[in-house]
C-alpha positions, -999 to 999 in steps of 0.1 A, spaced: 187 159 266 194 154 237 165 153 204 185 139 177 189 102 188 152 101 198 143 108 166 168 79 154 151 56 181 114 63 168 121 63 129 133 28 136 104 22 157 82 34 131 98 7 107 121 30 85 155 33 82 181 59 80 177 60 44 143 73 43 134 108 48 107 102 76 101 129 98 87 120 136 54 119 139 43 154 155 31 134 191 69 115 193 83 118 225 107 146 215 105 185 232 102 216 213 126 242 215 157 238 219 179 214 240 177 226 278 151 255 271 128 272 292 99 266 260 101 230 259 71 213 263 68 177 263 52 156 235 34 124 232 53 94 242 38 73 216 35 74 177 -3 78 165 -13 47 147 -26 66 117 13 77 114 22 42 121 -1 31 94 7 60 70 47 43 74 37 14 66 18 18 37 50 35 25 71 17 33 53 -14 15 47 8 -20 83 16 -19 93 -23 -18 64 -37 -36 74 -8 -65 114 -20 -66 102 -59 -64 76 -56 -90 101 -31 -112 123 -61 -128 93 -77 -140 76 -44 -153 52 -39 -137 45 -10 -114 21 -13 -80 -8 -2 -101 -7 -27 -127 -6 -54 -99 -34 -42 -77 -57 -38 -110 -47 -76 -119 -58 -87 -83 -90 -68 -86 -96 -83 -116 -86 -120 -105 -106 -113 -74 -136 -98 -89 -141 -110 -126 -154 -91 -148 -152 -51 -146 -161 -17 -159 -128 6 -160 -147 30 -131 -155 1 -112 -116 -9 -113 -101 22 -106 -128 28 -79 -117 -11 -64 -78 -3 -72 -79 36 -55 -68 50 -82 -83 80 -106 -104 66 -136 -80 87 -160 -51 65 -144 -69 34 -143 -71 42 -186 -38 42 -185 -32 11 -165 -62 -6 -185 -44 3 -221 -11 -8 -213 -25 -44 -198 -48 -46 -230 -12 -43 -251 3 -65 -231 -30 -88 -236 -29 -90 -197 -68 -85 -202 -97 -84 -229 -119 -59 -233 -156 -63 -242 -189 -48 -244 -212 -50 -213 -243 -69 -226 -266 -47 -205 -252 -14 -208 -239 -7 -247 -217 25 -234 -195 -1 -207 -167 -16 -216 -160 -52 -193 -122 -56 -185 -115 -95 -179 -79 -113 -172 -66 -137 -197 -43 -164 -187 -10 -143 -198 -25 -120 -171 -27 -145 -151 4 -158 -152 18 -123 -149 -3 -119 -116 11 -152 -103 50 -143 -106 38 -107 -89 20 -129 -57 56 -142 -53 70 -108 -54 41 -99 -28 42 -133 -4 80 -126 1 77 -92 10 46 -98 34 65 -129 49 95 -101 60 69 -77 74 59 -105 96 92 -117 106 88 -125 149 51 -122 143 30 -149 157 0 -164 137 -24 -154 158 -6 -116 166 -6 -117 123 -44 -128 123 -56 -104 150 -36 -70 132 -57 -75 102 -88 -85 118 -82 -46 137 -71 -28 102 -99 -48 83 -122 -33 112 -100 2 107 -113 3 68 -148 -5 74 -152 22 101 -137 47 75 -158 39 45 -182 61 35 
């Protein structure tokens, strides 16, 4: 038997294509060894779902990164304008923490919106060392044209998904997230 077109079969199950360099998960159903040897020892017939999940996430930062590109922004500068919409007002840790990215990356992100006057910066009233990040309306308009970007790509993710199938994946990985947290 041969390996090579199993591995084909469960990239594309994994939701890749040829293009990308995905390896199969280490539990595929593939043998080690070579073809028609003594050694091989069958694996797994099903993909983990963390490596599932890991292709997915991926997969979605590679096409959120080339949809978001021609209206420059990069996936970082999108999810810190969503924290912000979604949260208000925020201290750079507390964005970057909210964001998952470093705080010296999240000064990055904050110093290119502020020159883009995606946000305003101001002093926290409590705390005179913090620094509140808030969105201004050209940030908001920037974050609406990047929702597009986002609603098209999630509406091909779910192609020949049913409402409910949709509604009951997240439900699980909103479930998956809060069993992880710390």
């Amino acid at each position: 038997m041969s390996v090579v077109p199993q591995k084909k079969k469960l990239t594309a199950a994994a939701g890749a294509n040829e293009n990308d360099s995905v390896a199969p998960a280490p539990d595929t159903d593939a043998f080690e060894g070579t073809s028609g040897s003594a050694e091989a020892r069958p694996r797994r017939a099903k993909l983990r779902l963390t490596y599932v999940i890991a292709s997915l996430d991926r997969l979605l930062r590679r096409h959120m990164s080339e949809a978001l590109a021609p209206l420059g922004l990069t996936l970082a500068q999108f999810t810190a304008l969503s924290v912000l919409d979604a949260r208000g007002k925020l201290s750079n840790a507390q964005l970057a923490q909210r964001s998952f990215i470093t705080p010296q990356s999240a000064n990055e992100v904050v110093s290119l919106m502020a020159a883009r006057q995606w946000i305003t910066r101001e002093p926290d009233p409590n705390h005179g060392r913090i620094v509140l990040l808030q969105l201004t309306d050209e940030g908001r308009r920037v974050l609406a044209q990047c929702e597009a970007v986002a609603k098209e790509i999630d509406t091909r993710m779910r192609a020949d998904v049913s409402r409910e199938d949709a509604a009951a994946v997240q439900r699980h990985l909103e479930m998956f997230v809060r069993n992880l947290r710390d």
